[in-house]
C-alpha positions as CSV (number, residue, x, y, z in Angstrom):
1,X,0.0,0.0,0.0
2,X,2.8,2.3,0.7
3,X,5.1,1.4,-2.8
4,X,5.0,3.6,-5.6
5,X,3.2,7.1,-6.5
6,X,0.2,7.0,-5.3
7,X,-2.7,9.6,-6.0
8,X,-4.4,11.7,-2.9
9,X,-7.5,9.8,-3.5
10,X,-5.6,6.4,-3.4
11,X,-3.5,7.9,-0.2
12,X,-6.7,8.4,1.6
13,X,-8.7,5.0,0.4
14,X,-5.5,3.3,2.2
15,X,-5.6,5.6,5.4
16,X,-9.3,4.6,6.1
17,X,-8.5,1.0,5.2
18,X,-6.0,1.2,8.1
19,X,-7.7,3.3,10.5
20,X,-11.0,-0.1,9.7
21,X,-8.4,-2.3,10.4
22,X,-7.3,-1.1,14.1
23,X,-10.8,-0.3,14.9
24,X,-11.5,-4.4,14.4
25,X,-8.5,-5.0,16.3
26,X,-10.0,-2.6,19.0
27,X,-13.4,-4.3,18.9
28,X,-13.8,-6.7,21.9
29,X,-17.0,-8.9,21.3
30,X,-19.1,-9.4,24.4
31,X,-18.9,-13.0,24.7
32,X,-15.2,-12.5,25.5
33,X,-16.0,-9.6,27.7
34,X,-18.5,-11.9,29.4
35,X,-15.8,-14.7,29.8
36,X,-13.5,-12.5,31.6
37,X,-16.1,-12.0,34.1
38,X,-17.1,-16.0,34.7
39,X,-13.5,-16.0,35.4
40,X,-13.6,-12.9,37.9
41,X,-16.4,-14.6,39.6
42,X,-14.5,-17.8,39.6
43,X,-11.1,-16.1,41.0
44,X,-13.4,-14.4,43.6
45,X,-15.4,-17.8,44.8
46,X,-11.6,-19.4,45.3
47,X,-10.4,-16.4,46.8
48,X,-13.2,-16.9,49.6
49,X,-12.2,-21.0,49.8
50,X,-8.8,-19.9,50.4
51,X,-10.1,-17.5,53.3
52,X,-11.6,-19.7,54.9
53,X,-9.0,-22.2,54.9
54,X,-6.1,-20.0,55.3
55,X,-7.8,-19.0,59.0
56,X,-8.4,-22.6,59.4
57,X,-4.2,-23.2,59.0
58,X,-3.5,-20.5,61.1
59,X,-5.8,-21.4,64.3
60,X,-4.3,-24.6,64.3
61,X,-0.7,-22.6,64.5
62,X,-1.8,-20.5,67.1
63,X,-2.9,-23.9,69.1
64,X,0.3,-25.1,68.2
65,X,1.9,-22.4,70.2
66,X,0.0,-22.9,72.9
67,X,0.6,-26.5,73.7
68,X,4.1,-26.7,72.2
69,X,5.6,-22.8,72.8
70,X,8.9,-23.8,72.4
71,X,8.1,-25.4,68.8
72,X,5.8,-23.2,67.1
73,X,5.3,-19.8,69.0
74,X,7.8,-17.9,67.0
75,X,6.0,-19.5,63.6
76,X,3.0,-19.0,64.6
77,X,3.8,-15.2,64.8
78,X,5.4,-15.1,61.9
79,X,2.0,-16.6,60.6
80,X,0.0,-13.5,62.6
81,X,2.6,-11.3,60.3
82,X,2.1,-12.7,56.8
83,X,-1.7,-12.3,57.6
84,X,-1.8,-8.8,58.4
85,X,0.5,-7.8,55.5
86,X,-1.2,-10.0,53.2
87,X,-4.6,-8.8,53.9
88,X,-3.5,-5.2,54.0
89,X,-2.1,-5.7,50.6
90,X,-5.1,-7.5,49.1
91,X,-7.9,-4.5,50.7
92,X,-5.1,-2.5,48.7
93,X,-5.9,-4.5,45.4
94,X,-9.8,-4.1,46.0
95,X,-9.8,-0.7,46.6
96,X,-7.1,-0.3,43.2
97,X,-10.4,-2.4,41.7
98,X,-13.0,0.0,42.7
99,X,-11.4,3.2,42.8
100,X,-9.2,2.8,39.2
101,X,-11.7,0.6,37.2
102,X,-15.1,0.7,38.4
103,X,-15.6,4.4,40.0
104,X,-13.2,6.2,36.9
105,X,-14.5,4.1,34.4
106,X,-18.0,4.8,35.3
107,X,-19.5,1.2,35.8
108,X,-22.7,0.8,38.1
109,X,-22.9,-2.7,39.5
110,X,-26.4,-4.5,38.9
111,X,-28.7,-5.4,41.4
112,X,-27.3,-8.5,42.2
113,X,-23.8,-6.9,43.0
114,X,-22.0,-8.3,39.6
115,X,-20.7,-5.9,37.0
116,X,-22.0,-4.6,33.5
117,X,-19.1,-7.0,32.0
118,X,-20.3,-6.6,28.7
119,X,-19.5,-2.8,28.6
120,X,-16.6,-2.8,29.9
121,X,-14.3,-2.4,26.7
122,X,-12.1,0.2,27.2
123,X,-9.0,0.7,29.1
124,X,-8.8,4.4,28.7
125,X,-9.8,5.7,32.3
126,X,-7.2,3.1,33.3
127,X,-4.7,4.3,30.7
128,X,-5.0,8.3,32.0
129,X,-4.8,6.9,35.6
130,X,-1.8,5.2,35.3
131,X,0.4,6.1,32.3
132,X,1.6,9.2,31.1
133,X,3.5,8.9,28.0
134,X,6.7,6.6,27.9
135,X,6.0,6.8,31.9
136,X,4.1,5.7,34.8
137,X,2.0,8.7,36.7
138,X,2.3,9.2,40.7
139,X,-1.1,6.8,40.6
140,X,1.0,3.8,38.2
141,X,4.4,4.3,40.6
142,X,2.0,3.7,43.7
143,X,0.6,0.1,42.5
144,X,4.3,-0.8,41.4
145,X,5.8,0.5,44.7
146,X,2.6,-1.1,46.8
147,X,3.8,-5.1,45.0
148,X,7.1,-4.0,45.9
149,X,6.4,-3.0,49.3
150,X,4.3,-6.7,49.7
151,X,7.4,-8.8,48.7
152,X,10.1,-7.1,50.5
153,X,7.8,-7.4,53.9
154,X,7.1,-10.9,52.9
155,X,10.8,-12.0,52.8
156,X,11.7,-9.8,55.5
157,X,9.6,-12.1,57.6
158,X,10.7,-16.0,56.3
159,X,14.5,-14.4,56.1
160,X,17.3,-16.3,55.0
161,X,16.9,-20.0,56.3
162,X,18.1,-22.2,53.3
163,X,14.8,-24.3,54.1
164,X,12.5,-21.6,52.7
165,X,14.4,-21.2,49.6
166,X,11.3,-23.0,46.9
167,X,9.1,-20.8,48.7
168,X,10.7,-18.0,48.3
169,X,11.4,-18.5,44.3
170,X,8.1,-19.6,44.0
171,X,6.9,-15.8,45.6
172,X,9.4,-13.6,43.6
173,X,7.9,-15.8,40.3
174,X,4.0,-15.2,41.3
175,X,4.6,-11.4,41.6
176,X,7.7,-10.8,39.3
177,X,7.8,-7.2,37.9
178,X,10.5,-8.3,35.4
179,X,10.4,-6.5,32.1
180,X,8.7,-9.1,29.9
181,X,9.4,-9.2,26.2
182,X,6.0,-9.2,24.1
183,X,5.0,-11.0,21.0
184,X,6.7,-8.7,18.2
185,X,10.3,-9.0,20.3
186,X,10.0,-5.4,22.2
187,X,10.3,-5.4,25.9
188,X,7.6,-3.8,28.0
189,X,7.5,-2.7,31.8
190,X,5.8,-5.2,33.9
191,X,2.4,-2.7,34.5
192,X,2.2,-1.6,30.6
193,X,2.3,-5.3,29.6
194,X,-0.8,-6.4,31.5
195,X,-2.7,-3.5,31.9
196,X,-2.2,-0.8,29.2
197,X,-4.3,-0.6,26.1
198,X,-6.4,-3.6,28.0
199,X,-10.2,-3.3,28.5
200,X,-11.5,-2.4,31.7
201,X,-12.9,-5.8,32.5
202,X,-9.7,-8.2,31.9
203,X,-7.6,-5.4,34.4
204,X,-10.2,-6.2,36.6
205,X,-10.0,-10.1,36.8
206,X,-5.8,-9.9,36.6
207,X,-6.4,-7.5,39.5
208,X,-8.5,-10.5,41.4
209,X,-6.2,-13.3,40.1
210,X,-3.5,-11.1,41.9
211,X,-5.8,-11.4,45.0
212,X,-5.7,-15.0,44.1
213,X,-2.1,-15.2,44.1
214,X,-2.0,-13.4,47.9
215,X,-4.4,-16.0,49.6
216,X,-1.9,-19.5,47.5
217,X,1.3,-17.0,49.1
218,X,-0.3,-17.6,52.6
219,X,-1.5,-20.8,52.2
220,X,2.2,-21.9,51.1
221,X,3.7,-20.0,54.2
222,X,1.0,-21.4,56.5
223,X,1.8,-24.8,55.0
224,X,4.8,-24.8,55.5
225,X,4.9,-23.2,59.0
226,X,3.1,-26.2,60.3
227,X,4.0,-28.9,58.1
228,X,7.9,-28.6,58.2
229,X,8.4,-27.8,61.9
230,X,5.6,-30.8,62.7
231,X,8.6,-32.5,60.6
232,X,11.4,-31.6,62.2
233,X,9.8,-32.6,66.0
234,X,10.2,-36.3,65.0
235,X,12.7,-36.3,62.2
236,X,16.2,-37.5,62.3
237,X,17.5,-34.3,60.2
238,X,19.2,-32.9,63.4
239,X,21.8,-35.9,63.6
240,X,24.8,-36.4,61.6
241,X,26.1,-39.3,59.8
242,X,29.5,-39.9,61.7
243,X,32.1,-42.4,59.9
244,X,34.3,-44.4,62.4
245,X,37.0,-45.8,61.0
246,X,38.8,-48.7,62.7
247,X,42.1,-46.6,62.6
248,X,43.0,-43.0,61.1
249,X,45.3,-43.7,58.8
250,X,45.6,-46.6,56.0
251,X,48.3,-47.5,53.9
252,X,48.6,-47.9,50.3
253,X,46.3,-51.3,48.6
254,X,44.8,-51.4,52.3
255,X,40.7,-52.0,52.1
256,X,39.0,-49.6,54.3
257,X,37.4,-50.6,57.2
258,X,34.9,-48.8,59.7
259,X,31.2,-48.0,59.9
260,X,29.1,-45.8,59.9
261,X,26.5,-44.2,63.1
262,X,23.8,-41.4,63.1
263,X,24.7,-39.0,66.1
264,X,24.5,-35.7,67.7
265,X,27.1,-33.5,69.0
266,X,26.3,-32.6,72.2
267,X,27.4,-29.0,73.7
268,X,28.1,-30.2,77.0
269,X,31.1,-29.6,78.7
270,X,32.3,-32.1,81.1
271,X,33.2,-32.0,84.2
272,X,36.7,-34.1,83.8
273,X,38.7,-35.4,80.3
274,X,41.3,-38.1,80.9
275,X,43.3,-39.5,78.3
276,X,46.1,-41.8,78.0
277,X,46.2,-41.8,81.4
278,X,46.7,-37.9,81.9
279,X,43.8,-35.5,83.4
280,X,43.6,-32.5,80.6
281,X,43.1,-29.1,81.8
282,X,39.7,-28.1,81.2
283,X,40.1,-24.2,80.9
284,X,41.2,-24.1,77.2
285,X,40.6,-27.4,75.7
286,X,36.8,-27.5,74.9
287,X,35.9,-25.2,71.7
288,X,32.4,-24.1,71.3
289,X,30.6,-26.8,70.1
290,X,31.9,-28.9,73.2
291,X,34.9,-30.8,71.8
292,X,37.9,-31.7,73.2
293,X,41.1,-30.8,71.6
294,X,43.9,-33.5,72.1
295,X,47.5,-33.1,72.4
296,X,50.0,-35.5,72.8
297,X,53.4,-37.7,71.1
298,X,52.4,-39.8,68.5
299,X,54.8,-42.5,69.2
300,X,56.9,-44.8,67.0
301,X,55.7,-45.6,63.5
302,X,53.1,-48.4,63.9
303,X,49.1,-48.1,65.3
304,X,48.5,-47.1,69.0
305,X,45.8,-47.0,71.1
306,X,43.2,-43.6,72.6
307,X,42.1,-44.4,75.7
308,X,40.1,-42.3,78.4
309,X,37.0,-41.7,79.4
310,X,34.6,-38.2,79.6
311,X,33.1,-37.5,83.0
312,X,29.8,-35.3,83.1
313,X,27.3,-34.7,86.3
314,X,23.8,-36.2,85.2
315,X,20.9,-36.4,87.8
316,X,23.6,-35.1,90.2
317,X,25.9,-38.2,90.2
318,X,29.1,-38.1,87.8
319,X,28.5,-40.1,84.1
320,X,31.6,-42.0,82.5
321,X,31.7,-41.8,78.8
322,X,34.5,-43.8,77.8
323,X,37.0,-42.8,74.8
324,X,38.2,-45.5,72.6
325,X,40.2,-44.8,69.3
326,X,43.4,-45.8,67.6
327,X,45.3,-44.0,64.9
328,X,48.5,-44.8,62.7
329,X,52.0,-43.7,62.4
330,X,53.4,-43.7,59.4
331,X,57.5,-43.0,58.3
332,X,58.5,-39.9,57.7
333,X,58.4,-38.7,53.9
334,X,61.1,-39.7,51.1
335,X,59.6,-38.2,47.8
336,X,58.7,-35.2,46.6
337,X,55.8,-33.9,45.5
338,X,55.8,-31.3,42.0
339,X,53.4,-30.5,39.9
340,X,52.6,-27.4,37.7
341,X,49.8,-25.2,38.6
342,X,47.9,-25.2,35.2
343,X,49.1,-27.9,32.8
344,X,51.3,-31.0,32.7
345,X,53.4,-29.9,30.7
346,X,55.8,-26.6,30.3
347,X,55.7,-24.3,27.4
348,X,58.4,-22.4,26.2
349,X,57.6,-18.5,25.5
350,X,55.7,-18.2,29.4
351,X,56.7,-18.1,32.4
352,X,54.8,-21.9,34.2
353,X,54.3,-20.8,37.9
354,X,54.7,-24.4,39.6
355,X,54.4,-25.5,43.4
356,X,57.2,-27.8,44.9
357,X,57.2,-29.7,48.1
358,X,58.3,-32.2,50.3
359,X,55.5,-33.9,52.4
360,X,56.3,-33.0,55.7
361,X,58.7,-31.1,55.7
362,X,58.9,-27.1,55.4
363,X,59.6,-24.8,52.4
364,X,62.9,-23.4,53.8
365,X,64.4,-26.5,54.2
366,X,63.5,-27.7,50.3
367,X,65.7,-26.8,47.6
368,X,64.7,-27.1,44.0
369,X,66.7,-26.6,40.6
370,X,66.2,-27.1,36.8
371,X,67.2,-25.2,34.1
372,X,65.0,-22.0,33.6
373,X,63.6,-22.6,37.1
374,X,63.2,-19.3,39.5
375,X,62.2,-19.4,43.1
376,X,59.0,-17.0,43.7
377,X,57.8,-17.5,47.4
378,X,57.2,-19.9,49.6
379,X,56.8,-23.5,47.4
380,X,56.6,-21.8,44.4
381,X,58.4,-21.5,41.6
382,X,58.7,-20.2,37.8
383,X,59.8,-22.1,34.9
384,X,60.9,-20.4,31.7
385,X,62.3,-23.4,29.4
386,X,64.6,-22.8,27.2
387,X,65.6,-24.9,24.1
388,X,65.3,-29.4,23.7
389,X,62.1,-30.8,24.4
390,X,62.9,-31.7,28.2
391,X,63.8,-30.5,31.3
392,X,64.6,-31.9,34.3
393,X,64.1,-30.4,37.9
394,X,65.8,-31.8,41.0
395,X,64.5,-31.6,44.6
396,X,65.9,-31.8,47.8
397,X,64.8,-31.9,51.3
398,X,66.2,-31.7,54.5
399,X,64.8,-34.2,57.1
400,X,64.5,-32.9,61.0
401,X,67.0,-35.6,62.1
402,X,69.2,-34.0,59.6
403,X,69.5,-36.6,56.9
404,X,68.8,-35.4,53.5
405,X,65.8,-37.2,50.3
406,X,66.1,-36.4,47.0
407,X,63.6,-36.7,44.0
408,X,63.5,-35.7,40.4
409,X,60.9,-35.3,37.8
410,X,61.0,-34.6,33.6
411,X,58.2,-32.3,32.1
412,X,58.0,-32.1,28.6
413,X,58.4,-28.6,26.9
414,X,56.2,-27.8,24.2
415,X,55.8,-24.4,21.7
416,X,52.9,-22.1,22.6
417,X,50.2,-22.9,19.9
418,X,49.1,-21.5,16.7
419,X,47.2,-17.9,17.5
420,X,43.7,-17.6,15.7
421,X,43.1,-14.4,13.5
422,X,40.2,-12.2,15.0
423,X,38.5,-9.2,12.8
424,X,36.2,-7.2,15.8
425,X,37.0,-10.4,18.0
426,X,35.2,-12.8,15.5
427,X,37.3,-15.6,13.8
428,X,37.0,-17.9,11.4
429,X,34.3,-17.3,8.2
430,X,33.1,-14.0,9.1
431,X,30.3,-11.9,7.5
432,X,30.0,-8.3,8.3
433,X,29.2,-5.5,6.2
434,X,31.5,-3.4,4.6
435,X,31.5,-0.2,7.0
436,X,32.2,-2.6,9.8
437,X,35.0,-4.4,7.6
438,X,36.2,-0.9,7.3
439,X,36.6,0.0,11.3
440,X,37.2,-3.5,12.3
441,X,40.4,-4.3,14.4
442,X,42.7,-6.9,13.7
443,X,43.3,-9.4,16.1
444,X,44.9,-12.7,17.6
445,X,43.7,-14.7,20.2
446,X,45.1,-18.9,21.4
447,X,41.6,-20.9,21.6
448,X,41.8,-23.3,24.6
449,X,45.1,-22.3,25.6
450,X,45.6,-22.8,29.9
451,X,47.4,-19.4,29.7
452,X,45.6,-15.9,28.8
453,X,48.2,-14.3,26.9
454,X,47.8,-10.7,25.5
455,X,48.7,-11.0,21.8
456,X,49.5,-7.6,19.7
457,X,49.1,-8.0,16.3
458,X,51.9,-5.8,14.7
459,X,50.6,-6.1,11.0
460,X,48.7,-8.2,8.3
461,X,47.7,-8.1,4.4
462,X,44.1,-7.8,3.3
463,X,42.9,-8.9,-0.4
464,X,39.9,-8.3,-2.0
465,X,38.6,-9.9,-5.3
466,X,39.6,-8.1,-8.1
467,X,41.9,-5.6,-6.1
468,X,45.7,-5.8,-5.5
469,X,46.6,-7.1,-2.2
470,X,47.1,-4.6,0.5
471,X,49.8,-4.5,3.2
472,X,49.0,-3.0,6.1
473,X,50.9,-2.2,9.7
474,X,49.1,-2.5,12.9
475,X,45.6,-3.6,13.6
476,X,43.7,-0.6,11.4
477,X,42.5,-0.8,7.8
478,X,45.0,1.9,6.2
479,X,43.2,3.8,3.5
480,X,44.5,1.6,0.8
481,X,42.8,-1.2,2.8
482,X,39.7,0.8,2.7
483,X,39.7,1.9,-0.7
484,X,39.7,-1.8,-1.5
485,X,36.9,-2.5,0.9
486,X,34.8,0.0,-0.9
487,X,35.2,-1.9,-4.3
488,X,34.0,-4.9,-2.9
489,X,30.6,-6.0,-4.1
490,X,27.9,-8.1,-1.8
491,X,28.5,-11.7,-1.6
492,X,32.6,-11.1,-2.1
493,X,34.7,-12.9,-0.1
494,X,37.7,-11.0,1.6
495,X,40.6,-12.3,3.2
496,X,42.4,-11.3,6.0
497,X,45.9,-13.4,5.9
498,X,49.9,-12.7,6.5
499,X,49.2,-11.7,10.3
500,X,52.2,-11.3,12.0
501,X,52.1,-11.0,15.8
502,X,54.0,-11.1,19.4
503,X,53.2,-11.7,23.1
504,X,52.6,-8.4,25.0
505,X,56.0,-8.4,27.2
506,X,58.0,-10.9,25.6
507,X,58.7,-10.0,22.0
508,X,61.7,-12.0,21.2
509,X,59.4,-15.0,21.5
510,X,58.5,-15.9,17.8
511,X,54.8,-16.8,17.6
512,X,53.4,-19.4,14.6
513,X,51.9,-18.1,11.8
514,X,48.3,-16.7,12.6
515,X,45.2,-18.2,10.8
516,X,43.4,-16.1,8.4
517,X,40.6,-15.0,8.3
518,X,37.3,-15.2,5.9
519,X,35.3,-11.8,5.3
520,X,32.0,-12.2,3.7
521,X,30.5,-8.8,2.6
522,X,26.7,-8.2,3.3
523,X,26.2,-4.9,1.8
C-alpha cells in the first residue's frame, strides 16, 4: 500500500483502510468480555475457599503455640505477620479495583452486586490513571511500589533459612515485575504489559487473580509453617552421619574398614577429660561446640591406642563416657611432591608458575633446581624453558633428624600454539558488512590455551577480489585497505591473511603463523 506514487484519492482510500483495520482489532466482542467476568467470579469464589482455609491453618498454629511454645510460637507469629500484610495488601488491590476501574471508568454494578461485564471495553480511564507517555503517573508508581512493598515485607519475615528457599522463588515468580518481552520482540514494563491498552474488564479479573495469588502465598507459608516444623519434631535431620574408621590412617592397597553411626554432638562440657592416662586441663581445651582438643606424642611408626574416658554430672551423680580410638604412624616422607599449577606440561615462551614440596617437611628446608627454574615464594616456583624438548628439575629436602631425600621429575616442553586471526574479536568465516570491515580491528587470540596471553598483532595483508593485495601495519585498515573494501561487491569474499604477531611483554618469542581469516560482505 505504501510502494510507488500513489494519487491523494488512493493515499486516503489506504488511510481509512488502516484506520478499519485497528478499529476491528480494538473491537472486543461481548462474549469475551463476558468470559472474563465468569473467570472474575470464579477467581473471587476461590479467593473466599482460600479464606476460609487459610484462618483454618492459622488457628491450628496459634494452638500449636500454645501446647508446644517452644516449637511453634515464634512461627506462629510469623504466621500473625504474613496475615496482616497479606490482607493489607489484598484490601489494597480491591480498593485499586473499585477506585481505578469501576468508579473512573463509570461502571454501576447490577442489582445483584455483579458488574456490566459486557460494557466494559475500554481501558482508557485506566490508561490516564496510570500512564503518562513513555511513563508511569504518581497513581502507576504507587501500584508498582505497593507489589514491591508486599514482597520485600514478605521476605523480610521467612529471612534467609536455606529451608524456605522453593518458597521464596516460588513468591518472587508469582509477583515478578521483570520486564517481559512481548510478541513482536519489544520489551515492556511489567504494569504496561498487562494492563495498558487492555479493556477495563480483563484489568479487573488480573487485578482478582492477583488477590488469588496473595491467599496460594499464605496458604504456602502457612503450610509450610506447620507442616515442616511438625517434621522436624520427630525427624532424624538434626543428627549427623558420623564415619568411624577402625584406625585413622591406611596405607597404600589397604581396604578400608569402619562403619558408619547417626549421632549428635552434644554442647556439653564435662566435668573431667582423661586421656592416656593424663587428666587435661579443662580451661582451654573444649571449643564451642563442646569438643575436646587433644594433644600429645604420637609414638613410634606403627598403630596405637586412645584411651580415656569423659566425666559429666547427670541427675547429680558423675557419668563415664569412655574414649576408645586408635590412629597410625606412618615413616616420615622420602619423595617429593611437583606438579605445575595449570598444565602438565611446560611451554616455552611463558613463564609456568609451579608449586614444589616435600611432604612433611617445610619450604625453607627444600631446595629445588632445573634449568629455567626461578624461586618465587614460599613453594613456588617459575619455569621459563629454554631450548630441547625436556627439562629436568631436581628436589631436595632436608629431614629434622638432619638426613637429606632427594627426588626428580621430567616435564615435557612444548611451543605455545598456533594464534587464531580475530576481525572485531570474530574468527573464522566471518560476514560483516563493509563499514564494519572498514573499522574492524585486527586481532589474535590462542583458543583453549591454559594461559591468557595478551597477543599484539603488529601487522597483516588484506585482499579483496579483483583488487591488489594490500599490506597494512598495525591492527587498522589503512586507506588503501579501505579503498579496497569500498570496491568490494555483496557476496565477495575477503581475506584477511599474513598476520604477524607477538606476546605483549615478551617479543623475542616468535609466535606461529596466525590463521586467516574469511570476510563475507553483506552490503
Amino acid at each position: 500500500m505504501a510502494g510507488g506514487k500513489q494519487s491523494a484519492r488512493q493515499k486516503m482510500i489506504n488511510l481509512m483502510y488502516l484506520v478499519f483495520i485497528a478499529m476491528i482489532a480494538m473491537t472486543m466482542s461481548k462474549e469475551v468480555l463476558s468470559a472474563f467476568g465468569l473467570m472474575n467470579t470464579k477467581f473471587d469464589s476461590a479467593n473466599e475457599l482460600a479464606a476460609t482455609s487459610n484462618e483454618g491453618i492459622l488457628s491450628q498454629l496459634e494452638k500449636k503455640a500454645e501446647e508446644k511454645p517452644q516449637e511453634f510460637a515464634v512461627v506462629a507469629s510469623k504466621a500473625q505477620q504474613i496475615s496482616k500484610i497479606s490482607d493489607e495488601f489484598y484490601k489494597f488491590i480491591e480498593t485499586v479495583k473499585e477506585e481505578d476501574i469501576v468508579k473512573k471508568g463509570g461502571y454501576v454494578r447490577e442489582e445483584n452486586g455483579e458488574l456490566p461485564y459486557e460494557e466494559m471495553d475500554k481501558g482508557d480511564k485506566l490508561d490516564e490513571l496510570w500512564f503518562t507517555g513513555d511513563r508511569y503517573t504518581k497513581r502507576g508508581d504507587a501500584i508498582v511500589a505497593a507489589i514491591e512493598k508486599y514482597k520485600a515485607d514478605i521476605k523480610k519475615i521467612v529471612g534467609d533459612d536455606v529451608k524456605w528457599s522453593k518458597v521464596i522463588e516460588s513468591f518472587e515468580k508469582r509477583f515478578s515485575l521483570d520486564p517481559i518481552t512481548d510478541s513482536e520482540g519489544a520489551k515492556k514494563n511489567w504494569l504496561d504489559y498487562h494492563f495498558q491498552g487492555f479493556p477495563a474488564i480483563a484489568s479487573y479479573t488480573k487485578l482478582t487473580a492477583m488477590q488469588n495469588d496473595v491467599k496460594a502465598t499464605e496458604t504456602n507459608m502457612y503450610n509450610g509453617f506447620l507442616g515442616n516444623l511438625v517434621t522436624e519434631a520427630v525427624s532424624l535431620k538434626n543428627y549427623k552421619a558420623i564415619i568411624l574408621a577402625d584406625k585413622s590412617a591406611f596405607f597404600a592397597g589397604e581396604k578400608f574398614q569402619g562403619r558408619v553411626v547417626l549421632g549428635k554432638y552434644a554442647n556439653v562440657t564435662p566435668t573431667k577429660l582423661n586421656v592416656q592416662g593424663q587428666e587435661i586441663d579443662l580451661t582451654n581445651a573444649i571449643d564451642s561446640t563442646g569438643a575436646a582438643k587433644l594433644d600429645f606424642n604420637v609414638g613410634n611408626v606403627g598403630e596405637h591406642q586412645v584411651e580415656g574416658k569423659f566425666t559429666f554430672i547427670e541427675d547429680g551423680k558423675p557419668l563415664d563416657i569412655p574414649i576408645i580410638g586408635n590412629y597410625v604412624v606412618v615413616p616420615r616422607p622420602n619423595s617429593a611432591t611437583i606438579s605445575a599449577d595449570k598444565m602438565n606440561v611446560v611451554y616455552r615462551g611463558v613463564a609456568n608458575p609451579m608449586t614444589i614440596s616435600f611432604a612433611g617437611v617445610p619450604d625453607n628446608k627444600v631446595r629445588a633446581t632445573g634449568a629455567g627454574l626461578k624461586p618465587a615464594g614460599k613453594g613456588k616456583y617459575v619455569m621459563n624453558p629454554g631450548s630441547g624438548r625436556e627439562v629436568t628439575i631436581n628436589v631436595s629436602a632436608t629431614l629434622d633428624d638432619g638426613s637429606s631425600a632427594n627426588d626428580k621429575k621430567t616435564f615435557r616442553i612444548k611451543d605455545i600454539p598456533k594464534p587464531t586471526g580475530t576481525i572485531s574479536g570474530k574468527d573464522g568465516i566471518v560476514k560483516l558488512p563493509k563499514r564494519n570491515l572498514e573499522i574492524g580491528t585486527v586481532g589474535a587470540k590462542l583458543d583453549d590455551f591454559v594461559f591468557d596471553l595478551p597477543i599484539n598483532v603488529t601487522s597483516f595483508k588484506i585482499k579483496v577480489p579483483g583488487q591488489p593485495t594490500v599490506l597494512v601495519s598495525g591492527t587498522k585498515m589503512n586507506s588503501q585497505a579501505k579503498s579496497a573494501i569500498k570496491r568490494a561487491k555483496k557476496g565477495d569474499v575477503v581475506t584477511i591473511f599474513g598476520i604477524t604477531a607477538k606476546i605483549q611483554g615478551n617479543s623475542s618469542y616468535r609466535l606461529k603463523g596466525v590463521s586467516p581469516i574469511a570476510v563475507e560482505v553483506t552490503n
